[in-house]
N, C-alpha and C positions, 0 to 999 in steps of 0.2 A: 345281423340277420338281414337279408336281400328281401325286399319289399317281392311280393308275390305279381309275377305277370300275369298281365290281362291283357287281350286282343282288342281292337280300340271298337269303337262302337261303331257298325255299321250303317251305310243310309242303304237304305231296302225299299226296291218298289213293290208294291203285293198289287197280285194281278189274278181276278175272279170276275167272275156272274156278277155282276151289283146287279140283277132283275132276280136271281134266284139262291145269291149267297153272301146279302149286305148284311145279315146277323151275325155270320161266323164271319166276316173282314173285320165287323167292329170288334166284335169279342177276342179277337185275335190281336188288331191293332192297339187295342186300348188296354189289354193287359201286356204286353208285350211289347210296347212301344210307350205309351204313357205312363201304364202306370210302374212296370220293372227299368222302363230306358234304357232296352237289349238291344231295340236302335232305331235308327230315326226311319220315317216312312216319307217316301218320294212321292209317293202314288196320287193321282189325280183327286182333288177334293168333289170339283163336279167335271161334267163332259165337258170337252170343248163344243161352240157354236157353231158346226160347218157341218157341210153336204159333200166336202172334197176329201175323199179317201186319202189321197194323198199328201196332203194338208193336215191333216187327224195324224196321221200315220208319223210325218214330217215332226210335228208339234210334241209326241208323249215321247216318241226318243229324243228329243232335244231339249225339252222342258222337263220332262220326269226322270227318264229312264239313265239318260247322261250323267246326271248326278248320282247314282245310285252305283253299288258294286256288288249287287244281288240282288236277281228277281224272283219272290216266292209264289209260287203261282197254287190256289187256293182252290182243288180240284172238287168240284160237286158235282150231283148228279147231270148239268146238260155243260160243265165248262168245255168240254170237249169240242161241241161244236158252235163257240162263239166266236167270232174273227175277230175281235180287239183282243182278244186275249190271243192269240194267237199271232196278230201284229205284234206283241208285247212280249211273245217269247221271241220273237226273229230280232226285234229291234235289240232285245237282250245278248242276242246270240252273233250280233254283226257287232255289237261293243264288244264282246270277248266277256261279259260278266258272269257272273255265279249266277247259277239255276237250281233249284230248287223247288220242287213238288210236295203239297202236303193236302192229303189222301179227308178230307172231310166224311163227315159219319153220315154226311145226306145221301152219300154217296155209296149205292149199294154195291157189293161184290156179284160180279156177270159168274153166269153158269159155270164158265171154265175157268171161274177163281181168281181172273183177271178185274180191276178197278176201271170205270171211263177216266180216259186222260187225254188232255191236247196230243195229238199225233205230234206234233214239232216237240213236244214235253218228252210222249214217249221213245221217240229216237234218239233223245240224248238222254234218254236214261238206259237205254241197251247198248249206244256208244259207251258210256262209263263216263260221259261228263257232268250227268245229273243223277240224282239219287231222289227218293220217294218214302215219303215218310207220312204216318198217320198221323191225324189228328193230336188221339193221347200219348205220342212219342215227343208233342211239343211241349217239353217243360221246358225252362231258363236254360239249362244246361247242355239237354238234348237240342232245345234249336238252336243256340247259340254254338254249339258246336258243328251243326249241320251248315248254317251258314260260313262258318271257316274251311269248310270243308270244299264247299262250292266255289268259294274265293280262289282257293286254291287248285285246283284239278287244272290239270295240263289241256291249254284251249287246242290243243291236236285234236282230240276226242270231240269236238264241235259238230255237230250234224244238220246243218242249216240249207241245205239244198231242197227241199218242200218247198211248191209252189204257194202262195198265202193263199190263206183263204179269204174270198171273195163276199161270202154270204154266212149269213146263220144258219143251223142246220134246225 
């Protein structure tokens, strides 16, 4: 009998609101990283010290995001219009890595049935290189499969031409 394959354990940056969605990144990262070890977390423990946009910017793709082969980006009610998160899909998306969207429950359904999402998030997920997933879609299985999924998707499908954003909305 052939020992059963497994895909190797990812390093994953998560990328959110920390002013208005550090309960669901711990709860996310700490069952799903510490305590299952579905895979390892890149993501910044605290800010960097600087005023140079460029520098911040320079530092989490080079320090976090570089190490990393997926970025899950942890959608709440205002992530849509934060610019580090939005730095963090582009730095994501100029390495060529997995993206991945997961739809939090703070985060209410708009009138026409649509979720808020990073605009740079929602272009590649209407390209076909990113996909969107809810909250209670993330069991072991479900995300660990989402994430191979992301790994894999043909970086043609890339949508990174969005000017950054500059400011918080």
């Amino acid at each position: 009998m052939f020992p059963a394959f497994s895909a190797p354990k990812r390093r994953v940056f998560v990328s959110y609101h920390h002013g208005g969605d550090q309960v669901y990144a711990d709860a996310f990262c700490g069952y799903f990283c510490d305590q299952l070890e579905l895979f390892c977390d890149t993501s910044l423990e605290r800010g960097y010290d600087s005023d140079d946009h460029d520098y911040l910017r320079w530092a989490i793709k080079q320090r976090n995001i570089s190490g990393s082969s997926c970025t899950i980006v942890l959608c709440g009610v205002q992530t849509r219009w934060r610019k580090f998160v939005d730095w963090e899909i582009k730095a994501t998306l100029d390495l060529k890595h997995g993206l991945l969207g997961v739809w939090l429950p703070s985060n209410p359904q708009a009138s026409n049935g649509g979720v808020h999402k990073p605009d740079r998030l929602q272009d590649n997920i209407a390209s076909g290189f990113s996909e969107f997933i809810a909250w209670d879609q993330c069991t072991a299985m479900g995300l660990k499969s989402a994430i191979e999924r992301a790994v894999r998707r043909s970086r043609a499908l890339i949508n990174n031409h969005r000017a950054l954003r500059q400011r918080n909305g």
